[in-house]
Kinemage of the C-alpha trace (Angstrom):
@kinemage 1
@onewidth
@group {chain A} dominant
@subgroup {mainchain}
@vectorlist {calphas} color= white
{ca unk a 1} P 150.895 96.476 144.625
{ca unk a 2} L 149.885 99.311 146.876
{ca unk a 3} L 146.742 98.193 148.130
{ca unk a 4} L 148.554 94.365 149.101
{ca unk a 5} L 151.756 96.704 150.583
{ca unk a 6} L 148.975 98.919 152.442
{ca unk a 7} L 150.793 102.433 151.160
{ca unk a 8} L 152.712 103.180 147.729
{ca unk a 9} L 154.974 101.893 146.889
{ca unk a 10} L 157.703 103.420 144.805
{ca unk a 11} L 160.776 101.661 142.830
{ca unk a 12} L 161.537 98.218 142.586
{ca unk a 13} L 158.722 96.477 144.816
{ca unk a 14} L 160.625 93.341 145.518
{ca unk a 15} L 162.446 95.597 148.086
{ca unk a 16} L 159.317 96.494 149.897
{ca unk a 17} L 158.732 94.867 153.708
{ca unk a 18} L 155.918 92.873 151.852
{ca unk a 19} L 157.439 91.934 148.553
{ca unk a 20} L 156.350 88.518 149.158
{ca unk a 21} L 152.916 89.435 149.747
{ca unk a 22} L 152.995 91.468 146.378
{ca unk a 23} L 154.694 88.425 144.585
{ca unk a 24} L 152.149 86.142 145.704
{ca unk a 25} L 149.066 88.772 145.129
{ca unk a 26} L 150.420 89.252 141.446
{ca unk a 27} L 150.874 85.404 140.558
{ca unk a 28} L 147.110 84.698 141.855
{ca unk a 29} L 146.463 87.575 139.427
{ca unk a 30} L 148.220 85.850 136.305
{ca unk a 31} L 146.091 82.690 136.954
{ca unk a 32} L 143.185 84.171 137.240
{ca unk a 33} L 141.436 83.002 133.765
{ca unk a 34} L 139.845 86.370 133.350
{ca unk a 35} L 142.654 88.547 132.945
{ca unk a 36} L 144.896 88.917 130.072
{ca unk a 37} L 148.792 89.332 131.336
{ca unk a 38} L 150.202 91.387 128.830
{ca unk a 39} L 153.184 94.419 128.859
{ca unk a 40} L 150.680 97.265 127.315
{ca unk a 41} L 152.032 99.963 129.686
{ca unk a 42} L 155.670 100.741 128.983
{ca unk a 43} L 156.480 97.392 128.049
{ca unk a 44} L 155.701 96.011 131.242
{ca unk a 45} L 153.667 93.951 132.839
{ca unk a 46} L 150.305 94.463 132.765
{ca unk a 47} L 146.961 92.977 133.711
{ca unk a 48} L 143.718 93.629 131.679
{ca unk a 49} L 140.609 91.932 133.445
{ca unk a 50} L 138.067 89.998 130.660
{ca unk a 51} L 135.565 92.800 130.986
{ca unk a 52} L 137.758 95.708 129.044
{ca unk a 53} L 138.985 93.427 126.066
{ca unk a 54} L 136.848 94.266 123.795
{ca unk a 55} L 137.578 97.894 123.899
{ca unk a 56} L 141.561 96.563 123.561
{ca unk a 57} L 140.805 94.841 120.750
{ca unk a 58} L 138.818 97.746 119.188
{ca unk a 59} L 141.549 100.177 119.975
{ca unk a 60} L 144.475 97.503 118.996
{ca unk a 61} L 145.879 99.208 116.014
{ca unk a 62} L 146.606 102.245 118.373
{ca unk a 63} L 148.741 99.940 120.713
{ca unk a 64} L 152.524 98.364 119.909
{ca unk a 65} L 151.249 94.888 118.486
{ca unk a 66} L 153.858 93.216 120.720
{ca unk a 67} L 152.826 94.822 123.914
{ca unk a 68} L 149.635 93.059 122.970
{ca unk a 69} L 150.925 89.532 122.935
{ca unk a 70} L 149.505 87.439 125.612
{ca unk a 71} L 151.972 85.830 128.267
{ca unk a 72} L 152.161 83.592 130.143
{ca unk a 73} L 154.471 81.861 132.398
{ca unk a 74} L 155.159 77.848 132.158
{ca unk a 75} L 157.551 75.332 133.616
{ca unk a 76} L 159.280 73.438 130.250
{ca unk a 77} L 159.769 69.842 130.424
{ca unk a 78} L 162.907 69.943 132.553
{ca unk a 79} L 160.827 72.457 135.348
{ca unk a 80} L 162.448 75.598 134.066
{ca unk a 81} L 160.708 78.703 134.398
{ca unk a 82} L 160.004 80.255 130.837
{ca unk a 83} L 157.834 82.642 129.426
{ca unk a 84} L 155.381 81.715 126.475
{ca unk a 85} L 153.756 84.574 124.539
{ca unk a 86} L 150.728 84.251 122.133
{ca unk a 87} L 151.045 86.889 119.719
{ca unk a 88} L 147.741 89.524 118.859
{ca unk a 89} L 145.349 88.599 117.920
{ca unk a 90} L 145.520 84.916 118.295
{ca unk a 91} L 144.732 85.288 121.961
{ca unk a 92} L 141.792 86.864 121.338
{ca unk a 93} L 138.441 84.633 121.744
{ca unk a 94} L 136.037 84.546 118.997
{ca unk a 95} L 133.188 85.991 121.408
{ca unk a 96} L 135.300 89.183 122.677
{ca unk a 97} L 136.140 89.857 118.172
{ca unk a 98} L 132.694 90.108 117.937
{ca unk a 99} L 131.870 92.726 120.832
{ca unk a 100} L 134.906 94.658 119.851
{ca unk a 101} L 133.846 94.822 116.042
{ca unk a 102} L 129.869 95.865 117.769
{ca unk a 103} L 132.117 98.987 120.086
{ca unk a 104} L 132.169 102.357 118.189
{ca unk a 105} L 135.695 103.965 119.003
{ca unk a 106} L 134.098 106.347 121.540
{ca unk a 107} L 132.518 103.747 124.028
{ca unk a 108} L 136.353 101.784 123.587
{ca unk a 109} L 137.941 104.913 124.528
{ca unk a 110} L 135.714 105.654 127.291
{ca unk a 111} L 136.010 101.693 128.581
{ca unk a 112} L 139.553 102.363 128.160
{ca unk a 113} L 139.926 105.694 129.719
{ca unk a 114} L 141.842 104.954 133.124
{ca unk a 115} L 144.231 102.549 131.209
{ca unk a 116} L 145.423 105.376 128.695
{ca unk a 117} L 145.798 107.883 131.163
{ca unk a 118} L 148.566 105.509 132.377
{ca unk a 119} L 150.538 105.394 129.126
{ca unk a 120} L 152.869 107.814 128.894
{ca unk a 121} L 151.987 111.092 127.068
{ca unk a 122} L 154.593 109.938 124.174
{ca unk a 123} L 153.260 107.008 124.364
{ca unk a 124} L 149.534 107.856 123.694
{ca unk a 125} L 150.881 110.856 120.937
{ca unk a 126} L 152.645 108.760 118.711
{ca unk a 127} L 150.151 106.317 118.914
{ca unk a 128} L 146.838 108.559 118.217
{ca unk a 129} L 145.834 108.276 121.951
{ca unk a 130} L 145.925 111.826 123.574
């Protein structure tokens, strides 16, 4: 969001001079087949490019299974907006099981590094992350 808004931005984005920028920025994100939409961080929204799964997958038992359910956002028959979520680890591609199942614990955490530092320090406690 800051780098489409050109400066940080801080409480609700929508509000920002270039919400529609971000909205539109975010929902070429979601589509992008290579990134996992998720709500790992805090319970919200979250996007995890193809490259870092398997260290997710590796780590998954330190992570709220729900936060690793896959979404995804769908129009139902009658063009309503709804979200679908696969649940973990159904989501999970038979290729990326077997790198994560190859990734010793210390390479996942490294891989993962940047993404932990943004849970919250409860957060990676009570989970066995910090």
């Amino acid at each position: 969001m800051d780098a489409v808004a050109g400066e940080t931005v801080s409480g609700n984005w929508w509000s920002h001079a270039r919400g529609r920028e971000i909205f539109a920025a975010t929902r070429a994100v979601r589509a992008a087949p290579d990134v996992l939409v998720c709500r790992l961080i805090d319970g919200k929204v979250t996007f995890v490019h193809r490259r870092l799964w398997p260290a997710l997958v590796r780590l998954a038992d330190r992570f709220d299974p729900l936060h690793l359910a896959r979404v995804r956002e769908v129009h139902d028959a009658s063009g309503k907006h709804v979200t679908e979520e696969a649940p973990f680890p159904l989501w999970v591609p038979q290729e990326v099981s077997i790198r994560a199942n190859a990734l010793a614990e210390s390479e996942a955490l490294a891989e993962l590094g940047g993404m932990l530092v943004s849970l919250s320090p409860d957060a990676r406690r009570g989970r066995g992350l910090g």
